[in-house]
C-alpha positions in Angstrom: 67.6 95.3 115.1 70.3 94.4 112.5 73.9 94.9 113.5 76.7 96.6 111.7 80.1 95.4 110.9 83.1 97.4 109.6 86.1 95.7 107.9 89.1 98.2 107.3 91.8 97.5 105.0 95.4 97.9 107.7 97.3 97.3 104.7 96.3 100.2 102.5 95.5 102.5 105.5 99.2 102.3 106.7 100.4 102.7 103.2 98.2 106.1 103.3 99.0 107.4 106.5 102.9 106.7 106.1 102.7 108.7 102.5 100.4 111.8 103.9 102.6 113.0 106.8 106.3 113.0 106.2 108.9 113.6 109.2 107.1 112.8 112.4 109.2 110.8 114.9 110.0 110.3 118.4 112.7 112.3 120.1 114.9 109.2 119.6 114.6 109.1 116.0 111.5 106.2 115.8 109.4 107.1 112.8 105.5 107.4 113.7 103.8 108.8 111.0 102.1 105.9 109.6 101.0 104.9 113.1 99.9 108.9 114.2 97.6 108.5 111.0 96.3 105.2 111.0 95.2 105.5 114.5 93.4 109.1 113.3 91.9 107.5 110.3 90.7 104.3 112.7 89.2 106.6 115.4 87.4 108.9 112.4 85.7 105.4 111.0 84.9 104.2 114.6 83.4 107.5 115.6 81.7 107.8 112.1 80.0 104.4 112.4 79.9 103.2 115.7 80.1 99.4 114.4 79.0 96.8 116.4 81.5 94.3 115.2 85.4 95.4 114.0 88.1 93.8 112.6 91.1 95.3 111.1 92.6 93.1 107.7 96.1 92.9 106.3 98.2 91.4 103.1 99.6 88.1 104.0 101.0 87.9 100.6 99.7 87.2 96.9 97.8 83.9 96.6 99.9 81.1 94.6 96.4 81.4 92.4 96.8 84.4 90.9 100.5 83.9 90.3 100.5 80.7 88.7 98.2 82.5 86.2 99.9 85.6 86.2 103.6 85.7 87.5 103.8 89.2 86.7 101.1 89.7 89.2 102.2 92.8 91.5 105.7 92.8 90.6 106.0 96.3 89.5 105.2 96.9 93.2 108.3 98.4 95.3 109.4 96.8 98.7 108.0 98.2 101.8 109.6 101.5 102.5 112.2 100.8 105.6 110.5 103.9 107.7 107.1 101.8 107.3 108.6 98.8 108.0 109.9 100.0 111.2 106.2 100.7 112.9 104.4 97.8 111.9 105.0 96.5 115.4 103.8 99.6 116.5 100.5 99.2 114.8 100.4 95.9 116.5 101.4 96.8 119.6 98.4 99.9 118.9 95.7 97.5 118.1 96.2 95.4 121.0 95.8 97.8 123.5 92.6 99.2 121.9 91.2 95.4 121.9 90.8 95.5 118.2 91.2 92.1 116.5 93.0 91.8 113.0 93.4 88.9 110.9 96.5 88.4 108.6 96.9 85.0 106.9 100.2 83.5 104.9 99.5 83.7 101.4 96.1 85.7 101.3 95.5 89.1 99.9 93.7 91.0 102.6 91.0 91.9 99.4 89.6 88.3 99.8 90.2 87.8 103.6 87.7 91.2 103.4 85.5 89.3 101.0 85.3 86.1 103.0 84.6 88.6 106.3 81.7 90.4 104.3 79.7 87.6 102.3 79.1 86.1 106.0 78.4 89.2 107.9 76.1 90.0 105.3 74.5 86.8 105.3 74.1 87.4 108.8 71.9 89.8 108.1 74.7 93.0 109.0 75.1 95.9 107.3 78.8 96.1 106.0 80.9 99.1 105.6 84.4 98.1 104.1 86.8 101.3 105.0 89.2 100.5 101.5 90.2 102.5 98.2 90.5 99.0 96.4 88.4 98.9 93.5 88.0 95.5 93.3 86.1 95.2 96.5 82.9 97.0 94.4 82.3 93.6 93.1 80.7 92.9 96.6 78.7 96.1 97.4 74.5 95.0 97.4 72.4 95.6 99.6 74.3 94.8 103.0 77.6 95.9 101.7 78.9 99.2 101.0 82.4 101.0 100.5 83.8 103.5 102.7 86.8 105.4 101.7 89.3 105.3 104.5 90.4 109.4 104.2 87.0 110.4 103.6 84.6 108.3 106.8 81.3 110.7 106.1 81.6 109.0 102.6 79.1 105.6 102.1 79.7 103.9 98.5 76.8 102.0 98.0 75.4 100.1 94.2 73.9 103.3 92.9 77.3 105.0 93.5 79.1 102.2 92.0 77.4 102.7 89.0 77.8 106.8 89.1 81.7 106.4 89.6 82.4 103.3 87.1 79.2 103.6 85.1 78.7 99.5 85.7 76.5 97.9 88.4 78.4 95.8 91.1 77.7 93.0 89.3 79.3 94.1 86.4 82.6 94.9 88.1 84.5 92.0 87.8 83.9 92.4 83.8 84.6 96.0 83.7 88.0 95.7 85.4 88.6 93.2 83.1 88.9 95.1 79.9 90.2 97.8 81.8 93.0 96.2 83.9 94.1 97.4 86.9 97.8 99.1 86.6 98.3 98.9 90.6 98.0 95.1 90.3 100.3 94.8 87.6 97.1 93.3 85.6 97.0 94.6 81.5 93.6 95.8 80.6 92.8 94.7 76.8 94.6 97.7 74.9 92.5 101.0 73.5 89.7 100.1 75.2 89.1 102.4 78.8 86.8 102.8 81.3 84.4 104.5 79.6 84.2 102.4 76.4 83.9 99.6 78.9 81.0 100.8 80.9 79.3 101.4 77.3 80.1 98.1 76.3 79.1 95.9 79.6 75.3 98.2 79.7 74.8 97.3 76.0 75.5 93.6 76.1 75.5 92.6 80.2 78.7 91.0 80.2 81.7 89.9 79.1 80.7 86.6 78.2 77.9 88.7 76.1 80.3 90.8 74.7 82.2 88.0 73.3 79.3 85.6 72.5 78.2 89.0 69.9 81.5 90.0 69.1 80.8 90.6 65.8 77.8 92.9 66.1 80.1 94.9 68.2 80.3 98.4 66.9 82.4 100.6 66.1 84.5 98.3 64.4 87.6 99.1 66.0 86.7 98.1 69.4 85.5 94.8 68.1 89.0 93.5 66.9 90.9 95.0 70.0 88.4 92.8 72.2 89.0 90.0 69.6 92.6 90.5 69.5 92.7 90.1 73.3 89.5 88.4 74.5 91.6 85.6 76.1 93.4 88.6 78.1 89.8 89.9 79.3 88.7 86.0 80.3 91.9 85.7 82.0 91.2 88.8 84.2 88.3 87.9 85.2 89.9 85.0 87.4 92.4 87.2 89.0 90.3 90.1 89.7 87.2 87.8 91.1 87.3 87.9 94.7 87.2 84.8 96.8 84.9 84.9 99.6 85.5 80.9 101.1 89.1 81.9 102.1 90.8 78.9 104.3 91.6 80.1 107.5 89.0 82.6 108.1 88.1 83.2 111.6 84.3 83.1 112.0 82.6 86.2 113.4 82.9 86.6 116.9 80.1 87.4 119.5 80.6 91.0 120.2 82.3 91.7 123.3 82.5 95.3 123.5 84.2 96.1 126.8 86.2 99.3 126.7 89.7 99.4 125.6 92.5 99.0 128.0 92.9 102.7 129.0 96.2 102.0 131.2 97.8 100.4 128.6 96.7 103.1 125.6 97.7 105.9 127.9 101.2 103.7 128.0 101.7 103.3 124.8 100.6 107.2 123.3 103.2 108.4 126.0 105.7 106.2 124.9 105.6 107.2 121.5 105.4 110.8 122.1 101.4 110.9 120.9 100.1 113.6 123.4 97.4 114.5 121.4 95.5 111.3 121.6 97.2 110.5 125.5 94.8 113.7 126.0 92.0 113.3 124.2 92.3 109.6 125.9 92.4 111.2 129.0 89.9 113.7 129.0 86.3 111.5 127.8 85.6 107.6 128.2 86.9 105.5 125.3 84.1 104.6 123.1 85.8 102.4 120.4 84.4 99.0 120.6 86.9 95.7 121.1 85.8 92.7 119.5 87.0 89.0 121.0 88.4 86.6 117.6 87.5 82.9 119.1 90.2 81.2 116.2 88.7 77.9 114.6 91.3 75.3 114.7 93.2 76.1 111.5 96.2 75.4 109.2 99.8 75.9 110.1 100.1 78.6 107.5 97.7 80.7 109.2 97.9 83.0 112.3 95.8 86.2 113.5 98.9 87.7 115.0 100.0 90.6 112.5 103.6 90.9 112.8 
């Protein structure tokens, strides 16, 4: 019986809890809206797929990689809001006491930290979901990977709606975000040519490196001269937006060790921050999120598991 793993993205879940409920705080003016609703949106994914292994993945900074070929890389992006700032011990703090392990590594994007997690699991014969809303983690979705979209946990994103959604098989991603760009990433797309005239491009020719090896069969003729105008931008592109999946650092997969969470110390903690709703729920059925043991390799200095 194959196992299942799912590999949620802290970063962009605590960006889009803190930005769906405004003006929830303690009595003594602590802000706990980000952590009210990533702790909902973790507990809807657990509950939804009952994973045997779990790990929770955050941002440890852009990789000198991507900004040595692209120093504009993410720097439209605005600093962490002070409110958000402010509970990211709390989500620490959170995770602890439910036994769930994260991994956070200086100077890693939590995209290829994800992507390193997936490649093995899958290899390992586990079905993985990835609970993200980043597009460039469709490049990995196959047969043992699939996308879940964190807000929406009855959702399963798997090659065949890839393809509905961008009109480009998996495979194809990396390509298709290349002409496009990706505005969120501060990466420029080659100009006049969207996602649809991408998609029609990558199914007639297969690829990038199709599309320019027959650039001049490429019809109509103004799409050919925007791609030859800024075919170096495309190439470019694809390095940033492939994924790496051999990040240094990496914990291996843990044996699962799914003893329950420790109640005492949840019960603590939802009191202490004024969360009655789960201190209830908590207190009225068995916990039934599972806690996963991270045995660390020996590692670089640069790299730790503790979040915050």
């Amino acid at each position: 019986m194959s196992s299942s793993s799912l590999i949620i993205d802290g970063t962009a879940v605590a960006y889009r809890a803190f930005y769906a409920m405004q003006d929830l705080s303690t009595r003594a003016g602590q802000p706990t809206n980000a952590l009210f609703g990533f702790i909902r949106m973790l507990q809807q994914l657990t509950a939804k797929w009952r994973p045997d292994k779990l790990v929770v993945v955050f941002d440890g900074g852009s990789p000198a990689r991507r900004l040595e070929k692209l120093p504009e890389y993410k720097a439209q992006r605005a600093p962490m809001p002070d409110a958000l700032r402010s509970q990211l011990p709390l989500l620490n703090e959170y995770l602890t006491a439910a036994g769930i392990p994260l991994v956070l590594i200086k100077g890693q994007e939590a995209d290829d930290i994800m992507a390193t997690l997936a490649v093995r699991a899958a290899k390992q014969g586990s079905t993985v979901r990835l609970a993200t809303s980043d597009k460039d983690l469709m490049q990995l979705v196959g047969e043992n990977i699939r996308i879940v979209p964190p807000t929406k946990a009855e959702e399963e994103l798997d090659a065949a709606g890839v393809e509905a959604k961008t009109g480009v098989r998996p495979e194809q991603i990396v390509d298709w975000l290349a002409l496009v760009g990706d505005s969120a990433d501060n990466i420029p797309g080659v100009h006049g040519i969207g996602p649809k005239t991408a998609a029609k491009l990558l199914r007639q020719y297969g690829s990038l490196a199709q599309c320019a090896a027959q650039l001049d069969n490429i019809e109509p003729g103004g799409v050919r001269e925007k791609l030859r105008a800024e075919l170096d931008v495309a190439k470019l592109n694809v390095e940033l937006m492939t994924l790496d999946t051999a990040v240094p650092g990496v914990p291996e997969w843990p044996d699962i060790a799914p003893p329950a969470p420790d109640r005492q110390q949840l019960l603590d903690f939802f009191n202490k921050f004024e969360m009655h709703r789960f201190a209830a729920e908590l207190t009225a059925q068995p916990a039934v999120s599972p806690k996963t043991t991270v045995k660390p390799p020996a590692r670089p200095d640069n790299t730790q598991l503790e979040l915050f």
